[in-house]
C-alpha positions as CSV (number, residue, x, y, z in Angstrom):
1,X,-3.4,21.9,-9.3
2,X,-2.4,22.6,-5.7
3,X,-1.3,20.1,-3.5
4,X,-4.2,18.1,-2.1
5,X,-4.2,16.8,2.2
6,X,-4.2,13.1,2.7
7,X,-7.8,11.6,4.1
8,X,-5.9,9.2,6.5
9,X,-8.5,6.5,6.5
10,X,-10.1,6.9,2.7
11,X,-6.2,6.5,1.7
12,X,-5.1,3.6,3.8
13,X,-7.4,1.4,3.0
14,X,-6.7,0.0,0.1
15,X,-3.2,-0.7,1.7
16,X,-4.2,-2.0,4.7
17,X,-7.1,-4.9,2.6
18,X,-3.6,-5.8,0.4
19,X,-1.7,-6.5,3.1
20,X,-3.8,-8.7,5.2
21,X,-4.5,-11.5,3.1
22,X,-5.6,-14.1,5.4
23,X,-4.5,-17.3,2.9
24,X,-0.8,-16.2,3.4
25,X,-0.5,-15.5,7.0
26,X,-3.3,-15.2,10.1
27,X,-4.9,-11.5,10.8
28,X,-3.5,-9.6,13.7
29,X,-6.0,-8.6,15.9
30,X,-5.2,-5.0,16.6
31,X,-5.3,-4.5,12.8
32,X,-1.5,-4.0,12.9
33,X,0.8,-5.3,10.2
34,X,4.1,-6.6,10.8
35,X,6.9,-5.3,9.5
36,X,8.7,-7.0,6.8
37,X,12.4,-8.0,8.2
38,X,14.2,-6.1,5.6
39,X,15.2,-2.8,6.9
40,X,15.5,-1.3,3.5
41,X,14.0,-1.4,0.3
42,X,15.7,-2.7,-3.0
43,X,15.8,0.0,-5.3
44,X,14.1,-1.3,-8.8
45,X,16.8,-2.3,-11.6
46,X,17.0,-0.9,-15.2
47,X,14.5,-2.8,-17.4
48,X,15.9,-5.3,-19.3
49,X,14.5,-6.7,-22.5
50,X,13.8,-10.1,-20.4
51,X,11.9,-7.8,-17.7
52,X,8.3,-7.4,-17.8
53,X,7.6,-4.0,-17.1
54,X,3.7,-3.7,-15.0
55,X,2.7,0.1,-15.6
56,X,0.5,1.5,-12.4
57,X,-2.0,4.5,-12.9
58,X,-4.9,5.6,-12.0
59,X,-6.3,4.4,-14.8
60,X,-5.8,0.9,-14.6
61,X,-2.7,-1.4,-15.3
62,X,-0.2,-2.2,-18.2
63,X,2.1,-4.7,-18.8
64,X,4.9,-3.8,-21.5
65,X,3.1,-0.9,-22.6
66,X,0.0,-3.1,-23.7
67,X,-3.4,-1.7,-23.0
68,X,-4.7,-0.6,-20.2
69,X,-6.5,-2.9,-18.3
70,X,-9.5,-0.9,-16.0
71,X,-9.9,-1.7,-11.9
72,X,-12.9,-2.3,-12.4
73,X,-11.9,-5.6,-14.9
74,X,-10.5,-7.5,-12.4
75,X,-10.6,-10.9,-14.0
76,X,-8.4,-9.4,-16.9
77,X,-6.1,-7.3,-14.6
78,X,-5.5,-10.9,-12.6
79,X,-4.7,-12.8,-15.6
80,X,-2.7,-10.1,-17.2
81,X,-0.4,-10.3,-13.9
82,X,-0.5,-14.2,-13.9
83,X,0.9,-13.3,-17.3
84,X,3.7,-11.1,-16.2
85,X,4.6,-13.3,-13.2
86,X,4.9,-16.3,-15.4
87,X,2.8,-17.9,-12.7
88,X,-0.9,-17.9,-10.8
89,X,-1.3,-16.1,-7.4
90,X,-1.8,-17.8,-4.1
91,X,-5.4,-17.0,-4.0
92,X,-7.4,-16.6,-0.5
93,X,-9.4,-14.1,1.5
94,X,-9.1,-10.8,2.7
95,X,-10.9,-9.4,5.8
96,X,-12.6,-5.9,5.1
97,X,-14.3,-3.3,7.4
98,X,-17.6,-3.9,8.8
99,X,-17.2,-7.8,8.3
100,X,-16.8,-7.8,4.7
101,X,-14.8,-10.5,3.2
102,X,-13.0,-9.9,-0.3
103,X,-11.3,-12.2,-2.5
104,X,-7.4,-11.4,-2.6
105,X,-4.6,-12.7,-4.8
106,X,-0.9,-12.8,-3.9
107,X,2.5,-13.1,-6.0
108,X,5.7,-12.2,-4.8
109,X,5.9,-8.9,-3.8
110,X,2.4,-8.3,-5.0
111,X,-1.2,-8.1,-3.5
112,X,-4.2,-7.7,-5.0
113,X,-7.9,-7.4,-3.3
114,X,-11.1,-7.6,-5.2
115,X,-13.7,-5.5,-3.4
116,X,-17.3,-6.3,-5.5
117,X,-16.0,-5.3,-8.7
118,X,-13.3,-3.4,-8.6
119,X,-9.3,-4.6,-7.9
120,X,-7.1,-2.9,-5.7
121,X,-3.1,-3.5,-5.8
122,X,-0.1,-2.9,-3.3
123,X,3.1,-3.5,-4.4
124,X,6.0,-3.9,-2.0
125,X,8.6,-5.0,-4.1
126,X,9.7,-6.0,-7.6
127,X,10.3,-9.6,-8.5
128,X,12.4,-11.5,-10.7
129,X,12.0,-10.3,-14.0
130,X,8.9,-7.9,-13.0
131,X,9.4,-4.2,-12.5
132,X,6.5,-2.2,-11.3
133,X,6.3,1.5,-11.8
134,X,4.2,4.2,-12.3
135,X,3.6,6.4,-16.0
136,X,6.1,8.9,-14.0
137,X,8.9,6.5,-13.6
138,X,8.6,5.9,-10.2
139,X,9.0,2.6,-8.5
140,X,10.3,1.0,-5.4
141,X,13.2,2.5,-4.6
142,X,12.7,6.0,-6.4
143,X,13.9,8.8,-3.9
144,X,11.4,11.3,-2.7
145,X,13.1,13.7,-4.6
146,X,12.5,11.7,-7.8
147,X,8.8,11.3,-7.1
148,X,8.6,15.3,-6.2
149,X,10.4,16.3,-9.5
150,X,7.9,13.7,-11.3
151,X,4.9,15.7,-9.9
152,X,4.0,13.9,-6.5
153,X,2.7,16.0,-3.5
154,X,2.7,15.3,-0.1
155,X,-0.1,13.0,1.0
156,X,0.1,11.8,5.0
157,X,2.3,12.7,7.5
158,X,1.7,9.7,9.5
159,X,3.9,10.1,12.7
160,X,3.4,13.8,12.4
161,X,6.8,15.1,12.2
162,X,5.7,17.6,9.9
163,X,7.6,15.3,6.7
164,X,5.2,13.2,4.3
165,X,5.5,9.5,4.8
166,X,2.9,8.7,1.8
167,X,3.1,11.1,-1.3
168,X,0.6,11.1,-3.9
169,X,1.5,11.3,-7.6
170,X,-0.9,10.9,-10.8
171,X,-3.4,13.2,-9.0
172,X,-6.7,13.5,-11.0
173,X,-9.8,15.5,-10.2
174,X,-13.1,12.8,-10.3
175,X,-16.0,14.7,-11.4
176,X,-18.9,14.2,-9.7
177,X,-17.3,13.6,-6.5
178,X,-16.6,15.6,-3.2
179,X,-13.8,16.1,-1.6
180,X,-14.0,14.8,2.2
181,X,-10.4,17.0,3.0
182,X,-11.5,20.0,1.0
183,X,-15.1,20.9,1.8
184,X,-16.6,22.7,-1.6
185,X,-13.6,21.1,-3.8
186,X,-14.0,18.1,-6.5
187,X,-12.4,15.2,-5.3
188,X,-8.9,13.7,-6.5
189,X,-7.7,9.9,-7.0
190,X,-4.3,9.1,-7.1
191,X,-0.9,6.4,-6.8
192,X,-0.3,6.2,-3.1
193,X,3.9,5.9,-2.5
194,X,5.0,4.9,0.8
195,X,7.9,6.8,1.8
196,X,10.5,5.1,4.2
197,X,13.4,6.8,5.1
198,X,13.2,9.7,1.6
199,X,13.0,6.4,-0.6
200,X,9.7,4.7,-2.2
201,X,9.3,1.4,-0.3
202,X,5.3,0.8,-1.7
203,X,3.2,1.9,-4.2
204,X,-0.9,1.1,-4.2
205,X,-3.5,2.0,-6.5
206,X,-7.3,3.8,-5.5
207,X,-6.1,6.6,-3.2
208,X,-8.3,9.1,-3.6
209,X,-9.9,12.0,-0.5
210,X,-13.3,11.9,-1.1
211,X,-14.3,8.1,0.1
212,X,-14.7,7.5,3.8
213,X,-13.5,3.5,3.9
């Protein structure tokens, strides 16, 4: 498959709902999200035999290469990462667009946002004894040129210097869909990576170019 473009607002969504969950800190009201203080990421360890390893595709989640657990089975995809964390989320609201409120669930490095029925995660970094990755290999940390040689393509260039900041990796036609950045095309899903400085700094599930929120 050829690379696919990015649909800037169709693949920042789910990102943007994750990271303003209104039980942990109060919503900015440009919509703007403020930076975390660290100025670089932590590259993800080897798994040891004490780490739980959390498995991100587009199909769902697994956690030591258990089942998949669907999106769209969000009670079990929230207690299957209660059950990696070894502890329940901070649980509050998140805002969404055109005044919807979802229900969102936080644990360290981790948010999730339930929008009706279906769960959408951003991770931003691994915790203690929880490594997060996708079926690639790819984590936090991962260079681009790890994600490229795993079969990512470039997604959105964001400041428009003509480099990728998001790449998009586990790309899957959805039949039955139409692509909004390639009129007459099928549309894709995919893992979104946030790229920050050539290294993976965020990866979130339900990227895909053919939804318009």
């Amino acid at each position: 498959m050829r690379p696919h473009s990015r649909l800037i607002l169709a693949s920042a969504t789910a990102a943007l709902l994750g990271l303003s969950l209104t039980a942990c800190a109060p919503a900015s009201t440009d919509g703007s999200v403020t930076p975390s203080s660290s100025s670089s990421p932590v590259a993800s360890p080897s798994p040891t035999l004490a780490d739980r390893v959390v498995e991100i595709s587009v199909d769902g989640l697994s956690v030591d290469d258990g089942a998949v657990i669907a999106y769209d089975d969000p009670d079990g995809a929230v207690a299957a990462l209660t059950d990696a964390f070894g502890s329940a989320p901070t649980e509050g609201t998140v805002e969404g667009p055109y005044g919807a409120v979802y229900s969102g669930y936080d644990w360290q490095g981790t948010k999730a946002t339930v929008r009706e029925t279906r769960i959408d995660l951003v991770v931003s970094a691994d915790a203690p004894g929880v490594i997060f990755r996708t079926p690639e290999g790819i984590g936090i940390g991962s260079t681009r040129a790890e994600a490229m040689a795993a079969g990512a393509v470039d997604g959105w260039d964001e400041d428009g210097d003509g480099v990728a900041d998001y790449l998009s990796i586990g790309v899957r036609e959805v039949p039955g869909t139409s692509s909004l950045v390639n009129p007459g095309e099928v549309g894709v899903e995919y893992i979104d990576l946030k790229i920050t400085g050539d290294v993976v700094t965020r990866l979130s599930s339900g990227g895909n170019d053919f939804s318009d929120i």
